[in-house]
TORDRENVEX-386433 format. One record per residue (C-alpha): residue number from 1; residue in three letters; chain; y, x, z. Coordinates in Angstrom, 3 decimals, padded with zeros to 6 digits. Each point is the difference from the previous one (the first is absolute). Layout:
residues N
<NUM "Ala" "A" <Y X Z>>
...
end
This chain:
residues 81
<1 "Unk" "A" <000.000 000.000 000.000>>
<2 "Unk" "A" <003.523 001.303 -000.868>>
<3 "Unk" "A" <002.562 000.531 003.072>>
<4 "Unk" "A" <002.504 001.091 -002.052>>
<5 "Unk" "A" <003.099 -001.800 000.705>>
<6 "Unk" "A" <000.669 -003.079 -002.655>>
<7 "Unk" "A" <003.052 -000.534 -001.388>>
<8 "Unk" "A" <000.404 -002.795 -002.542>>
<9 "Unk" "A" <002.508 -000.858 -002.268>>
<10 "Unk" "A" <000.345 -002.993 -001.856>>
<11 "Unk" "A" <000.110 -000.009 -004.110>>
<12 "Unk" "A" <000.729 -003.734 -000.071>>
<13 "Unk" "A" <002.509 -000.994 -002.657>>
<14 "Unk" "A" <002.015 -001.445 002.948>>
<15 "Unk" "A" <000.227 003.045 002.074>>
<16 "Unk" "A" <-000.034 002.147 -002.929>>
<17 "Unk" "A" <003.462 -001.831 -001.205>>
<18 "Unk" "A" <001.353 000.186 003.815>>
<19 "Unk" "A" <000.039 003.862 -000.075>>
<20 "Unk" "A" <-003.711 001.304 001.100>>
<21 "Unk" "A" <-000.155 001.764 -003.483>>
<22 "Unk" "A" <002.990 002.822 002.000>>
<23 "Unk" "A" <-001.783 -000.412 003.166>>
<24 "Unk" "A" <-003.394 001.242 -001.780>>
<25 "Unk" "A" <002.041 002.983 -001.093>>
<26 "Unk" "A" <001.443 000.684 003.771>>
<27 "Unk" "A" <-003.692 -000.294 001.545>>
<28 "Unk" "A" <-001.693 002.349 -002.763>>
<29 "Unk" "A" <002.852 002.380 001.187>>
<30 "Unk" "A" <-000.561 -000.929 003.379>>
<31 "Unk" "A" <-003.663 001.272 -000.137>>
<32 "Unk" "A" <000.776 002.697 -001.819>>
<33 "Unk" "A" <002.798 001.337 002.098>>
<34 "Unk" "A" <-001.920 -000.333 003.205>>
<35 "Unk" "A" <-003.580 001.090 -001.600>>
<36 "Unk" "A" <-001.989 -003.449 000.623>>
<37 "Unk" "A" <-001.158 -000.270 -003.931>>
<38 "Unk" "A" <-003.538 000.625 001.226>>
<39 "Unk" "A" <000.292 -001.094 003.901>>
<40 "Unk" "A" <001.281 -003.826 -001.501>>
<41 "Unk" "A" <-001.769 -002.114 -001.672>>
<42 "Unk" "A" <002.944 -001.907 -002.105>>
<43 "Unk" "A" <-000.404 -002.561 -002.752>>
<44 "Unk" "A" <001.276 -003.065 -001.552>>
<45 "Unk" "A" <-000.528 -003.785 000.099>>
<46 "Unk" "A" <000.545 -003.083 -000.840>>
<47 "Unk" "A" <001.888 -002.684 001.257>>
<48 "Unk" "A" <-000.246 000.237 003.952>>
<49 "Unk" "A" <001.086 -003.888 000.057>>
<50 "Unk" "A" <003.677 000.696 001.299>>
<51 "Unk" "A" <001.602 000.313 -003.232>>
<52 "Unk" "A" <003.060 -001.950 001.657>>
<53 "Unk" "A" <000.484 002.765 002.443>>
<54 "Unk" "A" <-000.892 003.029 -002.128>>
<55 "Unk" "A" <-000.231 002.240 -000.945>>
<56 "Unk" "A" <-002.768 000.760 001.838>>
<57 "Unk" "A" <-002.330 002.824 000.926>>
<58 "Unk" "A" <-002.914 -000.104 003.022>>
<59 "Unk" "A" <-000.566 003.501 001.917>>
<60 "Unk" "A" <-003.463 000.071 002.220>>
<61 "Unk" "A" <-000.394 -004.145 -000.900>>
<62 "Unk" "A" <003.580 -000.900 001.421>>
<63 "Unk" "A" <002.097 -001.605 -002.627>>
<64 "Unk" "A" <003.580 001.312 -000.292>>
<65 "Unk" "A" <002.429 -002.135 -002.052>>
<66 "Unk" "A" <003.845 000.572 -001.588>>
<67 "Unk" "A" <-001.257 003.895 -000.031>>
<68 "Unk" "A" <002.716 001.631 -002.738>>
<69 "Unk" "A" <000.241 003.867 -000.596>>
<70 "Unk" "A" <001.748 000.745 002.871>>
<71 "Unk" "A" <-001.354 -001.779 002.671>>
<72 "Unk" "A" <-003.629 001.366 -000.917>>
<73 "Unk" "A" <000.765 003.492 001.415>>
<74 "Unk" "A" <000.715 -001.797 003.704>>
<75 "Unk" "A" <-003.221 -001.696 -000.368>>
<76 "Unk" "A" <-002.414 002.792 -001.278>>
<77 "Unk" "A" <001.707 002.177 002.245>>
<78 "Unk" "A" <-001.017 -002.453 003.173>>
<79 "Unk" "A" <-003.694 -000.695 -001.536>>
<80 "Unk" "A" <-001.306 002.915 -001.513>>
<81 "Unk" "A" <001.720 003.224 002.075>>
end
């Protein structure tokens, strides 16, 4: 079984439209910065069912919504160091 942390971000047209496509650029950079590309297991998906509230992304299961490119360093910064 993996224990790699998951990180999640959603692809959905929705969420996609709201901004996620510059927060996928900010958490590959993220990783990258803080060598976690092989210690996380991160990965997109598909509509997480709060497209209202999005965009969204789920770290570890818990669902984080209105995440934008800035906001996304606070919140890997509190779940994955």
């Amino acid at each position: 079984m993996d224990r790699r942390p998951e990180v999640m971000i959603c692809l959905g047209s929705s969420c996609f439209a709201r901004g996620n496509k510059a927060t996928l650029k900010v958490i590959m950079r993220f990783l990258d910065e803080h060598k976690l590309k092989d210690k996380v297991n991160f990965h997109g998906g598909h509509c997480f069912g709060n497209c209202a509230e999005g965009p969204n992304i789920s770290i570890n299961g818990k669902l984080y919504t209105g995440v934008d490119e800035y906001n996304i360093i606070d919140i890997l910064t509190s779940e994955l160091l």
